[in-house]
Backbone as CSV, one residue per row, in Angstrom:
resi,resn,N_x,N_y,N_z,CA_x,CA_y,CA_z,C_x,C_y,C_z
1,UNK,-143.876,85.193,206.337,-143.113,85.472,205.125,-143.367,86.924,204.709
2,UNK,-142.516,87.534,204.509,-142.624,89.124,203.801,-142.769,89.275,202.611
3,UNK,-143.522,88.217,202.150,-143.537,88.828,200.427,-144.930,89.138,200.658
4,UNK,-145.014,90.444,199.051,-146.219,90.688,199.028,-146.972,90.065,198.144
5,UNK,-148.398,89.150,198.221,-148.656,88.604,197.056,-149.983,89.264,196.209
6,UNK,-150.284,89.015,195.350,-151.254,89.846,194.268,-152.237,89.503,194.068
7,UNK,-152.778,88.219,195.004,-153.945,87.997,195.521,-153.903,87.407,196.386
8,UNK,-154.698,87.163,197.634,-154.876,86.047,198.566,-156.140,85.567,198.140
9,UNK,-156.222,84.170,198.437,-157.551,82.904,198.484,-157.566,82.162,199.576
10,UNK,-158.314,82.848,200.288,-158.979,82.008,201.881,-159.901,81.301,201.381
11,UNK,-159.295,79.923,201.891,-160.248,78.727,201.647,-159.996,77.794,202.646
12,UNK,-160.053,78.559,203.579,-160.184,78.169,205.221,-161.244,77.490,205.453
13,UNK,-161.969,76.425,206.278,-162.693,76.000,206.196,-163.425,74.719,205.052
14,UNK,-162.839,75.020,204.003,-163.150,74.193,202.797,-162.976,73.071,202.803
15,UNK,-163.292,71.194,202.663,-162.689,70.344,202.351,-162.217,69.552,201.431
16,UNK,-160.908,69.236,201.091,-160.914,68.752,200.510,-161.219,68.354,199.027
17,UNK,-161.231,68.758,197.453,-160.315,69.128,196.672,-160.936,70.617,196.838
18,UNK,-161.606,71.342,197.514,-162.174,72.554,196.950,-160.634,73.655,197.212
19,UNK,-159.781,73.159,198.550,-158.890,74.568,198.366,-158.164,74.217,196.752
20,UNK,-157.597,73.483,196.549,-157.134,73.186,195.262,-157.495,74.064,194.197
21,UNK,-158.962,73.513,193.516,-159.735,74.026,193.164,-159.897,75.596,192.930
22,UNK,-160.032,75.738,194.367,-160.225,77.320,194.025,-158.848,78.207,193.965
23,UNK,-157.938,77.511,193.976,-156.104,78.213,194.115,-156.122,77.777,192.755
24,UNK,-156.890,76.772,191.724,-156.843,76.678,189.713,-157.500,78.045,189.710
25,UNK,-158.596,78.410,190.050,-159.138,79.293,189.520,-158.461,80.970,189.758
26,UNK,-158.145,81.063,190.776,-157.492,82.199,191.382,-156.183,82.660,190.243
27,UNK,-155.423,81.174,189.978,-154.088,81.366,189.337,-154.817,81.961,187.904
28,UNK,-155.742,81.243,187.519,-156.062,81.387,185.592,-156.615,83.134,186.456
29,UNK,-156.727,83.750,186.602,-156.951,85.398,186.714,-155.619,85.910,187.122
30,UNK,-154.840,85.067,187.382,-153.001,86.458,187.547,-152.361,86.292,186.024
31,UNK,-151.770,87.279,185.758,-150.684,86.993,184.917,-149.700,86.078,185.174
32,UNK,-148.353,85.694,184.413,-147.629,84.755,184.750,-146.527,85.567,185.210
33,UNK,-146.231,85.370,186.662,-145.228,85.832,187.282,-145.552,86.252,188.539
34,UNK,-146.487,86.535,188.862,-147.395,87.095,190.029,-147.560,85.955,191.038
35,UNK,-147.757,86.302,192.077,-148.122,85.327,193.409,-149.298,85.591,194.005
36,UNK,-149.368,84.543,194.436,-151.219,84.156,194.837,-150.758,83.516,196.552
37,UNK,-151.334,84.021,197.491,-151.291,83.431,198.549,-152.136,82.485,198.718
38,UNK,-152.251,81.111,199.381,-153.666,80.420,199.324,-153.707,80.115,201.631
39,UNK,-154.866,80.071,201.821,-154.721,79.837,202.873,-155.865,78.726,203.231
40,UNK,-155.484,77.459,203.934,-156.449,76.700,204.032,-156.329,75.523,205.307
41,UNK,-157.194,74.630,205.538,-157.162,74.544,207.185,-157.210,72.870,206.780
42,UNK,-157.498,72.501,205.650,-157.220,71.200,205.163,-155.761,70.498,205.267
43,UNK,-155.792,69.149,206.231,-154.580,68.414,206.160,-154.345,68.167,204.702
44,UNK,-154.821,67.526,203.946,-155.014,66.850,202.523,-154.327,68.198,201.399
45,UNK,-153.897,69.146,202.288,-154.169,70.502,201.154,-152.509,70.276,200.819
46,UNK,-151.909,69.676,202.167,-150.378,69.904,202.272,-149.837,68.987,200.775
47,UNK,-150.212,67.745,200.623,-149.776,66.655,199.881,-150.852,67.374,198.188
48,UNK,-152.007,68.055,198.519,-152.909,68.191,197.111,-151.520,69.386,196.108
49,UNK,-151.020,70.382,197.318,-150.739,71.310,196.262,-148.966,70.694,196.261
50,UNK,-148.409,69.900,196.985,-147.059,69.549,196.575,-147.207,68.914,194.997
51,UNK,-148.730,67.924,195.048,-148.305,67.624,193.526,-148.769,68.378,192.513
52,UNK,-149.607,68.982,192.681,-149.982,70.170,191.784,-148.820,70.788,191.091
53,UNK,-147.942,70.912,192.287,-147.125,72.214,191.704,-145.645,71.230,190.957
54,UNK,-146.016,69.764,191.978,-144.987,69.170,190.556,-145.044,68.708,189.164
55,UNK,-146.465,68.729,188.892,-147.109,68.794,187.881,-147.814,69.543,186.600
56,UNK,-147.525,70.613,187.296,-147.672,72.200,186.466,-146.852,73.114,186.467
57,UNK,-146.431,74.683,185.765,-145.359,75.207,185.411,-145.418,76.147,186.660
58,UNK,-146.385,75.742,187.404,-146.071,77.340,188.352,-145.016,76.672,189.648
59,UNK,-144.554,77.815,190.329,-143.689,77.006,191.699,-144.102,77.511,192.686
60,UNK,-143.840,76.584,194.040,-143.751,77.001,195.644,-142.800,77.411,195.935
61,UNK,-142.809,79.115,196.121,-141.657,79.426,196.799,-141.399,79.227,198.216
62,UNK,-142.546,79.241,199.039,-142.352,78.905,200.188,-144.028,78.395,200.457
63,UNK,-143.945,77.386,201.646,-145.205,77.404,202.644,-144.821,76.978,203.786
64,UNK,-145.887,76.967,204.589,-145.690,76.668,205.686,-147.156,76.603,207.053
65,UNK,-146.980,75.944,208.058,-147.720,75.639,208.780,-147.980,76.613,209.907
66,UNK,-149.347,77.239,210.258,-149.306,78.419,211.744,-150.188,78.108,211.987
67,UNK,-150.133,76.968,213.401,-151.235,76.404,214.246,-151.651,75.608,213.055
68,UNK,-153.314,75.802,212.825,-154.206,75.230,212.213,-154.277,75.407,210.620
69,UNK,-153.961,76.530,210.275,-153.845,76.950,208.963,-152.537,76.618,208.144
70,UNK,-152.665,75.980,206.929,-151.631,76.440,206.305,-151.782,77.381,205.118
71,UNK,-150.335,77.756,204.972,-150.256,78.855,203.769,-149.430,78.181,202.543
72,UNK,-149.406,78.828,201.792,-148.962,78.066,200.546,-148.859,79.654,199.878
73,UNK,-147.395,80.242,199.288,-147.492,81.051,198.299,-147.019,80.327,196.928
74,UNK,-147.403,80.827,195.549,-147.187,80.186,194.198,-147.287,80.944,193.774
75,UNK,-146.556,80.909,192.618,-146.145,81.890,191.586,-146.826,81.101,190.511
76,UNK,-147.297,81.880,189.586,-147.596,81.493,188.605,-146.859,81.457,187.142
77,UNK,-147.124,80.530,186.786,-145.860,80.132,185.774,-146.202,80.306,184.221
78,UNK,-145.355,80.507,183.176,-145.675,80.552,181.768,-144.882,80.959,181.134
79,UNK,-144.798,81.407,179.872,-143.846,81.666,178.732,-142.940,83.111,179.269
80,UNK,-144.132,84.011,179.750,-143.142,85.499,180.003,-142.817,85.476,181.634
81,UNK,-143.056,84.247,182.916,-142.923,84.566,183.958,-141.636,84.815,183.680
82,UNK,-141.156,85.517,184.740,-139.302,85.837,185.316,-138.674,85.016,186.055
């Protein structure tokens, strides 16, 4: 994907709720509108952040699967995002 995002969070290796986890904490430090890349090697991560993100104001603009890793970009959401 060619976007540029305004932080990445490798949480490669991690299991299970920790990429989550650390993609809450990453988001509460962007402003609202900004994108956060998350990258993580957890099956469980695919189904953790689909409901996350149907459950909170931010969105998935895209993710996707390469080999072993997946990626996940999100925007973060709020009163002044665009």
């Amino acid at each position: 994907m060619a976007v540029q995002p305004d932080d990445v969070l490798d949480a490669r290796g991690l299991p299970c709720p920790l990429p989550l986890l650390k993609a809450k904490q990453a988001l509460s430090r962007l402003a609202p509108g900004q994108l956060l890349e998350v990258m993580a090697t957890d099956a469980g991560s695919w189904r953790d952040f689909e409901t996350f993100i149907d459950q909170s104001p931010h969105e998935m603009p895209a993710r996707e699967e390469r080999g072993e890793v997946y990626h996940y970009w999100i925007r973060k959401g709020g009163e002044s995002a665009s």
